[in-house]
Backbone and ligand atoms as CSV (ligand in chain L), in Angstrom:
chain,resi,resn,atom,element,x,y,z
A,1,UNK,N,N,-46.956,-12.670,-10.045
A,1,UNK,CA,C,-46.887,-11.290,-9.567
A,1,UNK,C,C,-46.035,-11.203,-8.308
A,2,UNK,N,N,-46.156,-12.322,-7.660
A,2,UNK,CA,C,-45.736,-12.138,-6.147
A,2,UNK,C,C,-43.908,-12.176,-6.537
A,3,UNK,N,N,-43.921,-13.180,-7.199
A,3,UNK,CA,C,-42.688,-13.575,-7.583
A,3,UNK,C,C,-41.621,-12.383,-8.276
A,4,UNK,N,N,-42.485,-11.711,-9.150
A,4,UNK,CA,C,-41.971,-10.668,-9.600
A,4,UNK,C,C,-41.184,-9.629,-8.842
A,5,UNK,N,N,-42.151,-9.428,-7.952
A,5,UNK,CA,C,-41.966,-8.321,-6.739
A,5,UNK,C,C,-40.631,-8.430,-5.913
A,6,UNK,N,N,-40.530,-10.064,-5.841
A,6,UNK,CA,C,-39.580,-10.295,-4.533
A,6,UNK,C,C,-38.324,-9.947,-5.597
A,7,UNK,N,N,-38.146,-10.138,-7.360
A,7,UNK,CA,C,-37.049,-9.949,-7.528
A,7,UNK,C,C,-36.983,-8.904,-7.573
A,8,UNK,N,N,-37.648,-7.968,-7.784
A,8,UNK,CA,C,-37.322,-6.366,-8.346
A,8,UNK,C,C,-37.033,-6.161,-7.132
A,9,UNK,N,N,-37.186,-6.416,-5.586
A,9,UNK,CA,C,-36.574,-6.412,-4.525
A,9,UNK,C,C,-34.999,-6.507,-4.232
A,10,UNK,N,N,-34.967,-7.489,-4.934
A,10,UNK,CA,C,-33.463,-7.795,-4.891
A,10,UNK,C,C,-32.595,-7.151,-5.717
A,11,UNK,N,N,-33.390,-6.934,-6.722
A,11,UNK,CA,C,-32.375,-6.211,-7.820
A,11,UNK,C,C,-32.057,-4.316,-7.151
A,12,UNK,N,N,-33.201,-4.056,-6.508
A,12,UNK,CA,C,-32.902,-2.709,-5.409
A,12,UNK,C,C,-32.034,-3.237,-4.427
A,13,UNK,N,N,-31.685,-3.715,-3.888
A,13,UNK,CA,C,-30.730,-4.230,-2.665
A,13,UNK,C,C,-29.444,-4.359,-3.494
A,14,UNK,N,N,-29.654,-5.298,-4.177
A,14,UNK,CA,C,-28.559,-5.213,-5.248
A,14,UNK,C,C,-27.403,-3.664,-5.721
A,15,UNK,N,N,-28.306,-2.778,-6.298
A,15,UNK,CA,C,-27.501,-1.692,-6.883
A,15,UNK,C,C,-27.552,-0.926,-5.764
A,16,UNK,N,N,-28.367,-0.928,-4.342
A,16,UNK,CA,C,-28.117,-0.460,-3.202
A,16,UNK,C,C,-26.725,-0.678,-2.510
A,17,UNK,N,N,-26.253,-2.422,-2.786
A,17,UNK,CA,C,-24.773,-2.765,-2.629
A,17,UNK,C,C,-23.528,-1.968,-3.004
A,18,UNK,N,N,-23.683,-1.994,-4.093
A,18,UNK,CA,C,-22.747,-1.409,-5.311
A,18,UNK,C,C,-21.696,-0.621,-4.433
A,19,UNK,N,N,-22.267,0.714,-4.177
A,19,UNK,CA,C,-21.038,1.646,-3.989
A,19,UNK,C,C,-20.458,1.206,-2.629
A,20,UNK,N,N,-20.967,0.553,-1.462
A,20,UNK,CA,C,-20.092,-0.288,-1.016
A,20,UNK,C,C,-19.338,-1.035,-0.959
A,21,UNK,N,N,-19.255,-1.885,-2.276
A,21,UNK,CA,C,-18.548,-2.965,-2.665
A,21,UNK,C,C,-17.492,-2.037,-3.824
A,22,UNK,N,N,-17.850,-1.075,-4.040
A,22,UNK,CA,C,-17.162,-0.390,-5.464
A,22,UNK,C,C,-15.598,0.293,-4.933
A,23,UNK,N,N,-15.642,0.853,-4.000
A,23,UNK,CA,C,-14.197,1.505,-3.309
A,23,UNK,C,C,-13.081,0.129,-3.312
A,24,UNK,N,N,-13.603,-0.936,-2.464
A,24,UNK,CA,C,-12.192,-1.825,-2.587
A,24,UNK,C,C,-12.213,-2.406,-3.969
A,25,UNK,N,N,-13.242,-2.802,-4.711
A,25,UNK,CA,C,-12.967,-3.472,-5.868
A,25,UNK,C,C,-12.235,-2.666,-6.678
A,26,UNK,N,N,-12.638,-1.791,-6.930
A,26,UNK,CA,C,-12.245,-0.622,-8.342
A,26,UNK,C,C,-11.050,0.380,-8.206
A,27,UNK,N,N,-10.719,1.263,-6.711
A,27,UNK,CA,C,-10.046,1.346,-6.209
A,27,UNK,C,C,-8.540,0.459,-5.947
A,28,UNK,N,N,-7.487,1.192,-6.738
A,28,UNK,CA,C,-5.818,0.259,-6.465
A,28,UNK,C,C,-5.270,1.023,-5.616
A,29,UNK,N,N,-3.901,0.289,-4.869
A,29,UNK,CA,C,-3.623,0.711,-3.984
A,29,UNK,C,C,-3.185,2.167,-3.932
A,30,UNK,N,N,-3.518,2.703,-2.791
A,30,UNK,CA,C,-3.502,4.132,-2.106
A,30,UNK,C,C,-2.210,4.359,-2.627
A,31,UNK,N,N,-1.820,6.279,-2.379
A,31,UNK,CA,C,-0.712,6.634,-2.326
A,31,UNK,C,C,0.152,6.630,-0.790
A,32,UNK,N,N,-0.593,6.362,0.216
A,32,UNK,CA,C,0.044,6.098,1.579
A,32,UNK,C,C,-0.793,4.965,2.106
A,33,UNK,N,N,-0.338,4.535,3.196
A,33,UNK,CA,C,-1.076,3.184,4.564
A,33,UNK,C,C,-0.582,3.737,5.813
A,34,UNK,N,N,-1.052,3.243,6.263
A,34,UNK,CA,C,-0.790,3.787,7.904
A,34,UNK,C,C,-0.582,2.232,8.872
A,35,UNK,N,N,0.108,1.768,9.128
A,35,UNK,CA,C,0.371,0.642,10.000
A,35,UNK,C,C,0.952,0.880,11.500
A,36,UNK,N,N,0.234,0.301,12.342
A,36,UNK,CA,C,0.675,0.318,13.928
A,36,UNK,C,C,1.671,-0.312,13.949
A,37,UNK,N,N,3.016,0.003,15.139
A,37,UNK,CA,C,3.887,-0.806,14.887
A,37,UNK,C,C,4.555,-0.767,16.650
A,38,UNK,N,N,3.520,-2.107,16.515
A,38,UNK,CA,C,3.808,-2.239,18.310
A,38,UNK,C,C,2.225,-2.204,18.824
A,39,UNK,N,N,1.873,-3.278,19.535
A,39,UNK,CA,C,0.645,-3.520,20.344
A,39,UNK,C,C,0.628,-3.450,21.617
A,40,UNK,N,N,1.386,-2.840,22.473
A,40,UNK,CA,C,1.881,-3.303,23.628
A,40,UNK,C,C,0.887,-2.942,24.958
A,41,UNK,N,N,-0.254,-2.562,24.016
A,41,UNK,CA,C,-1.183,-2.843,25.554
A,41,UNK,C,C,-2.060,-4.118,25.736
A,42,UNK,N,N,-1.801,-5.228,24.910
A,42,UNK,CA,C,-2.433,-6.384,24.741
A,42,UNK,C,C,-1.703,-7.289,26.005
A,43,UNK,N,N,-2.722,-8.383,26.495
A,43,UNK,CA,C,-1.500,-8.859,27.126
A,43,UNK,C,C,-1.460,-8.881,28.646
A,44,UNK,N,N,-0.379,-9.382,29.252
A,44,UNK,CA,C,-0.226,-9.342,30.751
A,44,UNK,C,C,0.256,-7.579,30.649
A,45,UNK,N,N,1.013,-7.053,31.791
A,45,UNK,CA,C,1.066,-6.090,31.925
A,45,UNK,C,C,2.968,-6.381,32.082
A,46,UNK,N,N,3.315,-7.816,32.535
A,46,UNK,CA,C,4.355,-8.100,33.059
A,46,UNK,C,C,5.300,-7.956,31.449
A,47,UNK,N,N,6.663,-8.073,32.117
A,47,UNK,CA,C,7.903,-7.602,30.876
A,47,UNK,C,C,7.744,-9.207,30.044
A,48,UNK,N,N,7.629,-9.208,28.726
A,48,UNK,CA,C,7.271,-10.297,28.362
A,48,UNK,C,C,8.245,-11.197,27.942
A,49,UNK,N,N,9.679,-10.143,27.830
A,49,UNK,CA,C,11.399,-10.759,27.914
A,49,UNK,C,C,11.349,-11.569,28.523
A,50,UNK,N,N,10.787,-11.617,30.063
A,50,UNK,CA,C,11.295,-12.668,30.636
A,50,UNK,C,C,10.792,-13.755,30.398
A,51,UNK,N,N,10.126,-14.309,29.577
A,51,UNK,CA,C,9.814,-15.827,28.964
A,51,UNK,C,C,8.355,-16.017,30.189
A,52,UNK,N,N,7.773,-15.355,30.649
A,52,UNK,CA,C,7.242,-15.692,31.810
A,52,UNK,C,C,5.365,-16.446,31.454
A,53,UNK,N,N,5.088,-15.675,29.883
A,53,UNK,CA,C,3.715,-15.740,29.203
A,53,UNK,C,C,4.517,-15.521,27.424
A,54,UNK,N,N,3.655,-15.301,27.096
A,54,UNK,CA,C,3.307,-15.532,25.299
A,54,UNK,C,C,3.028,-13.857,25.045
A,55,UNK,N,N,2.565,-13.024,25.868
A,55,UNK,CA,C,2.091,-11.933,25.509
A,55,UNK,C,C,3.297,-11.475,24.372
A,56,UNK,N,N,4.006,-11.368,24.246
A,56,UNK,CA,C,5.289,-10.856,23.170
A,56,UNK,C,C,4.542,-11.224,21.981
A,57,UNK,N,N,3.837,-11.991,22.319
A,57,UNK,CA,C,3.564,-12.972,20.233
A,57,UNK,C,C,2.257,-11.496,20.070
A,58,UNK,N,N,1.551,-11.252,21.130
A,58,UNK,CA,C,0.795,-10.290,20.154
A,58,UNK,C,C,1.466,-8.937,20.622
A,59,UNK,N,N,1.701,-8.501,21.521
A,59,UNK,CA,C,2.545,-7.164,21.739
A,59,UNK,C,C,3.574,-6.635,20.087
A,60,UNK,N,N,4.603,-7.524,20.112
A,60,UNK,CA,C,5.422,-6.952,19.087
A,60,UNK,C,C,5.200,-7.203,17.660
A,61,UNK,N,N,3.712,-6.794,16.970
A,61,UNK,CA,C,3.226,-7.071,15.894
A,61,UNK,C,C,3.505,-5.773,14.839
A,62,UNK,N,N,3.283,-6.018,13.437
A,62,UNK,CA,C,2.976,-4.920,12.840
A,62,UNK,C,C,1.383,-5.038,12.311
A,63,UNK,N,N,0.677,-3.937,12.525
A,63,UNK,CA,C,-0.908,-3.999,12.371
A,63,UNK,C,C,-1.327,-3.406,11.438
A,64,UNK,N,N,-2.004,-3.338,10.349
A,64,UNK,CA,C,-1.495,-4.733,9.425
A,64,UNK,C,C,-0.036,-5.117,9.364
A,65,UNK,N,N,0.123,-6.606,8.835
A,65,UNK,CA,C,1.791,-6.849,8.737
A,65,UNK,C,C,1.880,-6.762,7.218
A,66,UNK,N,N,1.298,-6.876,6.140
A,66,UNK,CA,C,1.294,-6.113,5.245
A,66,UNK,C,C,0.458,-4.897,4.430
A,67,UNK,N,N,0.750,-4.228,3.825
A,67,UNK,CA,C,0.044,-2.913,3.550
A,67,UNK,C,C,0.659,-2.707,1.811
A,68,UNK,N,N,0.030,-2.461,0.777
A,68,UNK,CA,C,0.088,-2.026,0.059
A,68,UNK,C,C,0.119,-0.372,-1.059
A,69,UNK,N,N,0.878,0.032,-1.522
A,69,UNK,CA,C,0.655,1.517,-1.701
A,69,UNK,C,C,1.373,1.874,-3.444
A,70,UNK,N,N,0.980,2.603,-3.948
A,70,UNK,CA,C,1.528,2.887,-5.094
A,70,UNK,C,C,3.175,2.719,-5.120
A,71,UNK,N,N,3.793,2.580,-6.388
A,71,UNK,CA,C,5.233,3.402,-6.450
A,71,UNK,C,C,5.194,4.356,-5.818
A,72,UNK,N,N,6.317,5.283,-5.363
A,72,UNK,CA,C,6.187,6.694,-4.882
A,72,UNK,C,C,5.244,7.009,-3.850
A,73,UNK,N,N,4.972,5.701,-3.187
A,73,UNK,CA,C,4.196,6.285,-1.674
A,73,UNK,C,C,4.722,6.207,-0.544
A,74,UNK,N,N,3.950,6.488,0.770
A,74,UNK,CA,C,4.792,6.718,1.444
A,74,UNK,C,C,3.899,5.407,2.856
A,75,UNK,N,N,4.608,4.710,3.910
A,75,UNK,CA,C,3.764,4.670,4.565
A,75,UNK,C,C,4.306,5.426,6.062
A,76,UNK,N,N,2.993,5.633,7.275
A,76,UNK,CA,C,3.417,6.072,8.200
A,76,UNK,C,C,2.902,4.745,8.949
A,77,UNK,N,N,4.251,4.663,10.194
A,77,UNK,CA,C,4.324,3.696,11.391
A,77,UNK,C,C,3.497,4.819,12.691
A,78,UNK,N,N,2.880,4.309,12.907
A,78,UNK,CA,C,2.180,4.557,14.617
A,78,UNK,C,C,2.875,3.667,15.687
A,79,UNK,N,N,4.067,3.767,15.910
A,79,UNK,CA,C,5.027,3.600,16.715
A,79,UNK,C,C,4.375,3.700,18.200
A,80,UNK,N,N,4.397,2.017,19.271
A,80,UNK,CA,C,3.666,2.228,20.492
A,80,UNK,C,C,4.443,1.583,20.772
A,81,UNK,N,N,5.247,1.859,22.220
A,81,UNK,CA,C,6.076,0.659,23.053
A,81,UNK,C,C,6.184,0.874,24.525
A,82,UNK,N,N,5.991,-0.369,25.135
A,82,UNK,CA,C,6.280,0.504,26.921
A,82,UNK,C,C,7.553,-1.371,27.101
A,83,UNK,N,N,7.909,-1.525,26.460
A,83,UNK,CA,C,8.876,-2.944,26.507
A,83,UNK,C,C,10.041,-3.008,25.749
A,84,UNK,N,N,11.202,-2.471,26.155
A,84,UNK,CA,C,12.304,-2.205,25.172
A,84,UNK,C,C,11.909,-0.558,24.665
A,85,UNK,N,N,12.803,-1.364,22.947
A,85,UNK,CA,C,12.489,-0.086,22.191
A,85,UNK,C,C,11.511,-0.838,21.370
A,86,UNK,N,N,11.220,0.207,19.707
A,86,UNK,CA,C,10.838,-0.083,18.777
A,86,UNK,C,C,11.732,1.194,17.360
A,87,UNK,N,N,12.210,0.317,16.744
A,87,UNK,CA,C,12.545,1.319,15.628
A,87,UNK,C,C,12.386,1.085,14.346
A,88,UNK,N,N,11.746,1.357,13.641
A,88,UNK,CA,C,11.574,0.499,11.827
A,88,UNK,C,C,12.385,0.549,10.843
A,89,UNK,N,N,12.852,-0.370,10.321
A,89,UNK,CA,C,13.974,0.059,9.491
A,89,UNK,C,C,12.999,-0.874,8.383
A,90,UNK,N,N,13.859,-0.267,7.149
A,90,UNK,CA,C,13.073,-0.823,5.909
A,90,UNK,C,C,14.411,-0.938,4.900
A,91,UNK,N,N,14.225,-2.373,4.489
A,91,UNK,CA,C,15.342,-3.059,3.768
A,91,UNK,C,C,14.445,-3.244,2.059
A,92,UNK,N,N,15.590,-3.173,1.528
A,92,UNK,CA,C,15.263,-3.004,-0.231
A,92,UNK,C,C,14.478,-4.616,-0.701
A,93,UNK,N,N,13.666,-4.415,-1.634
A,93,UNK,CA,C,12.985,-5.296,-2.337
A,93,UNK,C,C,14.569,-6.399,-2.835
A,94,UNK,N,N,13.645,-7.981,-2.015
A,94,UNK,CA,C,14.584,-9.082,-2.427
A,94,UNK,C,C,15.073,-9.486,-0.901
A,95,UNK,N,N,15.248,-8.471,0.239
A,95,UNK,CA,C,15.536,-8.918,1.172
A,95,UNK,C,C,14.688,-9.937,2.106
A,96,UNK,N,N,15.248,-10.862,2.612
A,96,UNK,CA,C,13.998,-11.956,3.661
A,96,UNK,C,C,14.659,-11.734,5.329
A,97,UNK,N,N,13.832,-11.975,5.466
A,97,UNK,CA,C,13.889,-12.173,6.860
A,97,UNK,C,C,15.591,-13.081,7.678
A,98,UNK,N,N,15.308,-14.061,6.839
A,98,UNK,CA,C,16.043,-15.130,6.966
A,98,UNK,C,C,17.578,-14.047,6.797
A,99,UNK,N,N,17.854,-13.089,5.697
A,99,UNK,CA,C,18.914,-12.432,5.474
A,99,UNK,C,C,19.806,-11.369,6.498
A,100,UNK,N,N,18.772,-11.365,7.342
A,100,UNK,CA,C,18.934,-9.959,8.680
A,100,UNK,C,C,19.781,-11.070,9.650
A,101,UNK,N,N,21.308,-10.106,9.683
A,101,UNK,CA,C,21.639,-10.674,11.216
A,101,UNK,C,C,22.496,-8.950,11.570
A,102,UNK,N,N,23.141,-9.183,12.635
A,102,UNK,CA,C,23.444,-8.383,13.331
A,102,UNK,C,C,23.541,-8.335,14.683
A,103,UNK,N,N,23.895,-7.570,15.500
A,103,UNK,CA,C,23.961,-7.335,16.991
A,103,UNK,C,C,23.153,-7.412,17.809
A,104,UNK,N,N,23.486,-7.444,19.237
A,104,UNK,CA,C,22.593,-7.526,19.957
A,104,UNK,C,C,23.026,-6.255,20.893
A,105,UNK,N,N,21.617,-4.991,21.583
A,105,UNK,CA,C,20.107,-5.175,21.480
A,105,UNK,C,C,20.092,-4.735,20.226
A,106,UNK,N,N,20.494,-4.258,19.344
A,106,UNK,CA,C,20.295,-3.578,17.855
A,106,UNK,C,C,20.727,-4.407,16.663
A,107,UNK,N,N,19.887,-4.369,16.254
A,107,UNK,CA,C,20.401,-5.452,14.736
A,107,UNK,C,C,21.456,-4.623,13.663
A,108,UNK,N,N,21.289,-3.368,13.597
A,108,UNK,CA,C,21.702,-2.678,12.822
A,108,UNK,C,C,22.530,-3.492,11.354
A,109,UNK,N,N,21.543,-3.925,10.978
A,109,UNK,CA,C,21.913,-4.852,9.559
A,109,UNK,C,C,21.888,-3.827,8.520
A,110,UNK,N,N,22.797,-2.976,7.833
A,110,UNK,CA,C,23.243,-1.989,7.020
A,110,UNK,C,C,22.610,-2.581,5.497
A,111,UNK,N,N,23.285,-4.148,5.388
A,111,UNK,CA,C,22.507,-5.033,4.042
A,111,UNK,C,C,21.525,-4.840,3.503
A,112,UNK,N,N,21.288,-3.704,2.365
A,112,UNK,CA,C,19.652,-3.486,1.877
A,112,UNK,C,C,19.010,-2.389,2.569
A,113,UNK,N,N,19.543,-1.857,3.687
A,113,UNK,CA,C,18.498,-1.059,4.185
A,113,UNK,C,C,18.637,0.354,3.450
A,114,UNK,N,N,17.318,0.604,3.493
A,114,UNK,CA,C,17.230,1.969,2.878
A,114,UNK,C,C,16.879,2.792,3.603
A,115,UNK,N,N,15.463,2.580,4.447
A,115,UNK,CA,C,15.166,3.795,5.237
A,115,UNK,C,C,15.613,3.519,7.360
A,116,UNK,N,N,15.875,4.116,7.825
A,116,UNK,CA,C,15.339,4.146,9.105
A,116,UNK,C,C,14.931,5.062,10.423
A,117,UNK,N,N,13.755,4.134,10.683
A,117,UNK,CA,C,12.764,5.301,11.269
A,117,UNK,C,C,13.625,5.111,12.775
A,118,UNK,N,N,13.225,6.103,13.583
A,118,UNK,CA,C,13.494,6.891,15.015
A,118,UNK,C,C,13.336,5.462,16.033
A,119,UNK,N,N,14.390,5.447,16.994
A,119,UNK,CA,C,14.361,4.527,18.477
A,119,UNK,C,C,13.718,5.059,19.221
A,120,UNK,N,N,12.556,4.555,19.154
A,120,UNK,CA,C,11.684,5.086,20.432
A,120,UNK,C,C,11.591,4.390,21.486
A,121,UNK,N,N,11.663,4.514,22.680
A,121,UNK,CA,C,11.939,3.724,24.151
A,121,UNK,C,C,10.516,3.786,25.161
A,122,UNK,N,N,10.112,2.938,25.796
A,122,UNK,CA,C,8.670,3.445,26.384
A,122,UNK,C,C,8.527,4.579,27.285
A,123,UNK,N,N,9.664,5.584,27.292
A,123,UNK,CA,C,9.421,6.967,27.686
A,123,UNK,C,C,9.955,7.936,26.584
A,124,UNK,N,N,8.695,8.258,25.697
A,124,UNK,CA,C,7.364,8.678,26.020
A,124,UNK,C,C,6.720,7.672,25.410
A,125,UNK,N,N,7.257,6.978,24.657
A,125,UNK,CA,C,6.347,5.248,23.766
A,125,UNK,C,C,5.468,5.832,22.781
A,126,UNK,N,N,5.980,6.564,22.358
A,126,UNK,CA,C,5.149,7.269,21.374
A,126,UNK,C,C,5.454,7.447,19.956
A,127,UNK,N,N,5.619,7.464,18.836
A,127,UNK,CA,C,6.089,8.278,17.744
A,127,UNK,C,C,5.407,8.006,16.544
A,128,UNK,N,N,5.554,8.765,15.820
A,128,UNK,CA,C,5.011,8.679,14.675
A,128,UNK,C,C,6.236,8.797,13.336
A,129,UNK,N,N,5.972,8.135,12.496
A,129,UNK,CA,C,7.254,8.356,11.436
A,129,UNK,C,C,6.762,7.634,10.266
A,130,UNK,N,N,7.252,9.012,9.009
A,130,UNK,CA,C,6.381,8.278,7.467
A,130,UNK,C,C,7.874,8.030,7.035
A,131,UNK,N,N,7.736,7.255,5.914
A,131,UNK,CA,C,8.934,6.609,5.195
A,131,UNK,C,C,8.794,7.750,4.492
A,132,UNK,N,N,10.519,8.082,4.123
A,132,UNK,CA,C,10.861,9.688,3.487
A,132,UNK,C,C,10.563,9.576,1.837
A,133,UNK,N,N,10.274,10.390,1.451
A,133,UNK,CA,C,10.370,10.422,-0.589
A,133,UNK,C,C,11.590,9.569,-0.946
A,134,UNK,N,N,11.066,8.475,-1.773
A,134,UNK,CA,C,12.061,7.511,-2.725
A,134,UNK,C,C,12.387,5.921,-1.728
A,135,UNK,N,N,11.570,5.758,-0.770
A,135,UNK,CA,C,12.136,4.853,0.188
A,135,UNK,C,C,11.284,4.230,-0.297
A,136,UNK,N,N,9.893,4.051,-1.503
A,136,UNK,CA,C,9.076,3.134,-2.311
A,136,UNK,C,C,9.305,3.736,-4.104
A,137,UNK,N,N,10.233,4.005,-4.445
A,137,UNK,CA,C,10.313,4.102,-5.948
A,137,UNK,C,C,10.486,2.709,-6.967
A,138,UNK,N,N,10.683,1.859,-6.595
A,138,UNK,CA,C,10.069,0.702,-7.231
A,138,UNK,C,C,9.279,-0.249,-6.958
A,139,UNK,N,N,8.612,-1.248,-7.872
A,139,UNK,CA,C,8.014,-1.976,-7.436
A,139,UNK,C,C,8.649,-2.890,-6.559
A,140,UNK,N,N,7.467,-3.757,-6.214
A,140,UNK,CA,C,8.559,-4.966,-5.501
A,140,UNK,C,C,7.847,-5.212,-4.143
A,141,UNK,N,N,8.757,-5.991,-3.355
A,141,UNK,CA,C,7.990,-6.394,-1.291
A,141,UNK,C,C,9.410,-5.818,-0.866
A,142,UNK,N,N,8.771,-4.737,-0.037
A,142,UNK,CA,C,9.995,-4.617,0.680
A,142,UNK,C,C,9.524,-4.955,2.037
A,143,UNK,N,N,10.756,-5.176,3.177
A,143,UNK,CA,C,10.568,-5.900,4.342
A,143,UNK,C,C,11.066,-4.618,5.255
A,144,UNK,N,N,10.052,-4.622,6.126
A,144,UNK,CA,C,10.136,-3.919,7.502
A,144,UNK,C,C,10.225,-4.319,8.819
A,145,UNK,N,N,11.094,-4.081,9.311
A,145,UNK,CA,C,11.178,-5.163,10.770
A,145,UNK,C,C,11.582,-3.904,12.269
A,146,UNK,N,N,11.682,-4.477,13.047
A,146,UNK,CA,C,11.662,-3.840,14.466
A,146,UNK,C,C,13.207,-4.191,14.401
A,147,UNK,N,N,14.221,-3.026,14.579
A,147,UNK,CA,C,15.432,-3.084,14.983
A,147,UNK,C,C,16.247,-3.122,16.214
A,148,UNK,N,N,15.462,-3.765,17.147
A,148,UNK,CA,C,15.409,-4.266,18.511
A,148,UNK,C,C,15.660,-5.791,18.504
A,149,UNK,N,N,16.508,-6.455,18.594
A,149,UNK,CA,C,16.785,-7.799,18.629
A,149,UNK,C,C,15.656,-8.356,19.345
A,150,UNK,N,N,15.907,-8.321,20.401
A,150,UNK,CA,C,14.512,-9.374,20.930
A,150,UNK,C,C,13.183,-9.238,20.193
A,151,UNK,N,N,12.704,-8.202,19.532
A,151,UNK,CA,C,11.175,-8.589,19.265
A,151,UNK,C,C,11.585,-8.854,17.876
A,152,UNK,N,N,12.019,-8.960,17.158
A,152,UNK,CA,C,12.696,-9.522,15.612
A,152,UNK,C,C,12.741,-10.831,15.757
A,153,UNK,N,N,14.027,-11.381,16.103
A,153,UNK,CA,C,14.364,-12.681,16.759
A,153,UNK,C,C,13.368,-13.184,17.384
A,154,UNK,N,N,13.075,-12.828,18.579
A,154,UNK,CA,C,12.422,-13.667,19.076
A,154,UNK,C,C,10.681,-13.908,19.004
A,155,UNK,N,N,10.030,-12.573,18.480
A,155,UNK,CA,C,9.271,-12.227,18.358
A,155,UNK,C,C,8.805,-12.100,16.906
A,156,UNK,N,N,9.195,-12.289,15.703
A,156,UNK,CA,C,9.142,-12.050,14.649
A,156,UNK,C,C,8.400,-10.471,14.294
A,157,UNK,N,N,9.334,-9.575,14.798
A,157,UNK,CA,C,8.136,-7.912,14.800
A,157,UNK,C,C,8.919,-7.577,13.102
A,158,UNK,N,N,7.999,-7.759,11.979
A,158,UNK,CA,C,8.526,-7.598,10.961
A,158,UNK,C,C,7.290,-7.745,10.186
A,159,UNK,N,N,7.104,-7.078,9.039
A,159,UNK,CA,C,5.910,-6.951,8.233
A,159,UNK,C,C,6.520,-6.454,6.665
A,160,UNK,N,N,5.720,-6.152,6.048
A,160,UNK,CA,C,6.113,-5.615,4.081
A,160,UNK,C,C,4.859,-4.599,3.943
A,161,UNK,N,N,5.932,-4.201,2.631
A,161,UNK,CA,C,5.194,-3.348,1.748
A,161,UNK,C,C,4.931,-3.663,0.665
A,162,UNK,N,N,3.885,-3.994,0.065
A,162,UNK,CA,C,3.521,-4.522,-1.684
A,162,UNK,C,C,3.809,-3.162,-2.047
A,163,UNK,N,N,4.663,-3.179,-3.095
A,163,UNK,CA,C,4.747,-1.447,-4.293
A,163,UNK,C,C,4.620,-1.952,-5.715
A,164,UNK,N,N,3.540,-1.397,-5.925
A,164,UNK,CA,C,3.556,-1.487,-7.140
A,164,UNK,C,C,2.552,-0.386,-8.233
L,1,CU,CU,CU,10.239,-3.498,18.717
């Protein structure tokens, strides 16, 4: 009897689980994501260019660095910077990292790119920007990176999009 009890216990806890566990399982990826792009209140407070600390390794991140979303979605960057700039550019499925060169402070690597979002500077360090209609119409990883040489290069500020 006792024994009984404790399972019918569990089996209530059990289907009590369920619809918590049911959204990520059953649920495929969204029609949008939302990714931070730029951490820059982590950290010393000091300019992290000058080689002086490590803070750059978490400052110039993308948060998540990957994000997933249907064909035909869109994502938005939450654009934060008080160090340089930050600008997102988004290069076509097939491109690597390894493939990006270009100038210095701006990479402006034309190769593959499809979309690019706004130079924002840490006055006002602010912006917000969704990738426009058709900048995810196929499947594929596309690569997003910070078009600011130093946090690319040196910083690896670059993340993807799973589309599928
Ligand atoms: Cu940047």
């Amino acid at each position: 009897m006792q024994r009984r009890k404790r399972s019918g216990i569990a089996a209530v806890l059990a289907v009590a689980a369920l619809p918590l566990l049911a959204p990520s399982v059953l649920a495929g990826p969204g029609t949008s994501a939302t990714v931070r792009f730029g951490h820059d209140d982590v950290g010393s407070s000091f300019p992290p260019i000058t080689d002086h600390d490590q803070s750059g390794n978490g400052k110039f991140n993308l948060i998540p660095r990957t994000v997933t979303v249907e064909v035909g979605g869109s994502v938005t960057y939450d654009i934060f910077v008080r160090f340089g700039f930050h600008q997102p550019m988004v290069y076509d499925v097939g491109t690597t990292p390894e493939d990006i060169s270009g100038g210095f402070p701006f990479i402006n690597d034309t190769g593959g790119l499809i979309a690019t979002g706004p130079r924002v500077s840490g006055s006002p360090g602010t912006a917000t920007w969704t990738t426009p209609p058709g900048t995810f119409d196929a499947p594929g990883r596309y690569l997003i990176l910070c078009n600011f040489a130093p946090h690319f290069a040196e910083f690896g500020m670059y993340g993807w999009v799973n589309v599928n």
